[in-house]
N, C-alpha and C positions, 0 to 999 in steps of 0.2 A: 220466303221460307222454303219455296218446293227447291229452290232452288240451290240453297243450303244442304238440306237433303241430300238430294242427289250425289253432291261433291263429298260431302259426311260418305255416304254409301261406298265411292268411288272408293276414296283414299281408306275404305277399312277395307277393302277387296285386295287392294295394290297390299296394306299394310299384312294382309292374311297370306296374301299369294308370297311376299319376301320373306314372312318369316317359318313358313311351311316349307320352301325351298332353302332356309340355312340350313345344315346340321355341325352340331359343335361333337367335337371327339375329346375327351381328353386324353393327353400325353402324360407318357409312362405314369408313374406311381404317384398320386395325387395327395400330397400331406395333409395333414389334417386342418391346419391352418390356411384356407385357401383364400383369403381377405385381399390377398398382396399374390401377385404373380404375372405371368405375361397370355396372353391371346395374340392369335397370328390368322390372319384372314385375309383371303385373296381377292386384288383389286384384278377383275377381268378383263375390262375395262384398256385400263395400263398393262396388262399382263406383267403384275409384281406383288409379289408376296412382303406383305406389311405387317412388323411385329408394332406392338405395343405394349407397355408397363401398366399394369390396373390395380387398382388400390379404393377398395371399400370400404366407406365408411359410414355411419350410424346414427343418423341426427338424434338425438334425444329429442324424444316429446310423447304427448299422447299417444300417438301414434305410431310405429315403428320404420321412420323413414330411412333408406338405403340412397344413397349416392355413389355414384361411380368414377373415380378421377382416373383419365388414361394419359396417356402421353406417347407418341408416336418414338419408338428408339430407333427399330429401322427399316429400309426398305432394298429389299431382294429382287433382283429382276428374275423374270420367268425361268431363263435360262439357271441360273445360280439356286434356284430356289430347291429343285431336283433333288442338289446334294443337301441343301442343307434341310429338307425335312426328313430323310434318313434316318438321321441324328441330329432332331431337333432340339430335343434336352439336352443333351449333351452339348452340344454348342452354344446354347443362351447362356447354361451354365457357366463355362468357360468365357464366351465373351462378359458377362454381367457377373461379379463376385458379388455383388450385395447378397444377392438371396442362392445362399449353397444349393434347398432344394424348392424350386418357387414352383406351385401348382400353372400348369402350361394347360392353354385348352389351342385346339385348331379347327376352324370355322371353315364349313367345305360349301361353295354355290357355283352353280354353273349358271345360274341369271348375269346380266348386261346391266343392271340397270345403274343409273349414277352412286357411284362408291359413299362420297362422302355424304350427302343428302339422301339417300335410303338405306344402302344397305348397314354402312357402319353403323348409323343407332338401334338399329333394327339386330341388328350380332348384339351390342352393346345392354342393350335388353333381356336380350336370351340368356347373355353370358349373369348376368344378374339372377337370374332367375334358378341358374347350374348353381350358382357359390351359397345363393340364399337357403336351397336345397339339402 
């Protein structure tokens, strides 16, 4: 049990320290319907900027449960990334016509640590937490 402990402790330290080091911005003018729209968050790691489509949805029950479905659209190398967070709306826009004006957030860390296994549910969380808001 002490042993459990400890690791519990660990990983709520680790889990406190990533998500004290994300901060989410939102991009330009945030519609009111913000359930459906994209996040873009830097892998430092790879040094490339990763968008993704996210789409909230509402379990019915007792209880008021939230899910979050993403889907990786694309991936920016460091280099490319410069121009395109400029005009970042403006360009998802244009590339993706589904959604004319889709609520955009951008995720800022200057942490290392493994992308897909910490930080992304760790943003993924956060960014839940912005929409539920």
């Amino acid at each position: 049990m002490p042993k459990i402990e400890e690791g519990l402790k660990e990983a709520k330290a680790i889990y406190d320290f990533v998500d004290n080091s994300i901060k989410v911005k939102e991009v330009g003018i945030i519609p009111l319907y913000k359930k459906e729209g994209y996040f873009v968050i830097k892998n430092n790691l790879k040094g490339t900027l990763n968008i993704y489509k996210y789409e909230m949805h509402i379990i019915p029950s007792n209880v008021s449960l939230r899910t979050l479905k993403t889907s990786l659209v694309d991936v920016i190398d460091e280099e490319e990334s410069r121009l395109v967070l400029k005009n970042l709306k403006l360009e998802l826009t244009s590339r993706y016509t589904a959604m004319p004006n889709p609520a955009i957030y951008f995720f800022e860390t200057e942490i290392d640590f493994p992308f897909k296994e910490t930080v992304l549910p760790i943003a993924k969380r956060k960014l839940m937490k912005v929409i539920a808001a």
